[in-house]
Steps between C-alpha positions, in 0.01 A plus 500: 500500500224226478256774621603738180493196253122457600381826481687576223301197297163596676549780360570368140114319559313842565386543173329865525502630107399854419216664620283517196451826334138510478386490858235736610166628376498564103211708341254367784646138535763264549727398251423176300682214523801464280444065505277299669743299599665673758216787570172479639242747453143571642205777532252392803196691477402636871264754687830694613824493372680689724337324803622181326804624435534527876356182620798302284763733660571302835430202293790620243743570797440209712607235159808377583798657307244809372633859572303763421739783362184765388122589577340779439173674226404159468806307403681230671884364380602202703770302441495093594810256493491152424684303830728273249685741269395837632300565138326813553153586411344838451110491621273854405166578573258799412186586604393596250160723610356624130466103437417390811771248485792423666833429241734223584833382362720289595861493298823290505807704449694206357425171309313419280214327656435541889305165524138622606644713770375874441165328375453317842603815632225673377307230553589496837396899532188449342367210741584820805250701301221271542569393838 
């Protein structure tokens, strides 16, 4: 019984929210972000997107939390969980090769602000890049 009760309120504290509706590549690019509050968005300028695109892939799936869920014509959709609550995250990128840029954004499905989190995120990608 004591086992239930817990999972049962764990449960309650997963906060995963709708997957947005405007993931994936739109006219060439990424969506925008609908509020800088709880969205992070970013175009990095580099010699080969694609390539790019696949040096941040085992850094994407080694993040703790991070599941990839799909890859493929130069997208990535990864989802990342906060280890409190459970709040889920949607992460995209695009390499984008007509720009020579990779795409990046980082999106909370719920609240209204995510506290810096997708930007360090991002951040976080971006330092890879140079590495």
């Amino acid at each position: 019984m004591t086992q239930l009760l817990l999972t049962l309120t764990l449960a309650l504290f997963h906060l995963v929210g709708p997957v947005p509706v405007d993931l994936g590549v739109h006219n060439g690019a990424l969506s925008p972000c609908p509020s800088p509050a709880h969205c992070a968005r970013a175009n990095w300028a580099v010699a080969d997107p694609e390539a790019a695109l696949a040096a941040l892939l085992p850094v994407i799936e080694a993040m703790p939390r991070t599941e990839v869920l799909e890859q493929g014509d130069g997208y990535l959709h990864a989802t990342a969980s906060s280890a409190l609550f459970g709040f889920v995250d949607d992460l995209e990128l695009y390499a984008d090769a007509s720009r020579g840029e990779l795409q990046a954004r980082s999106l909370s499905r719920l609240g209204d602000s995510d506290l810096g989190v997708n930007a360090r995120r991002l951040d976080q990608l971006r330092e890879q890049l140079k590495g």
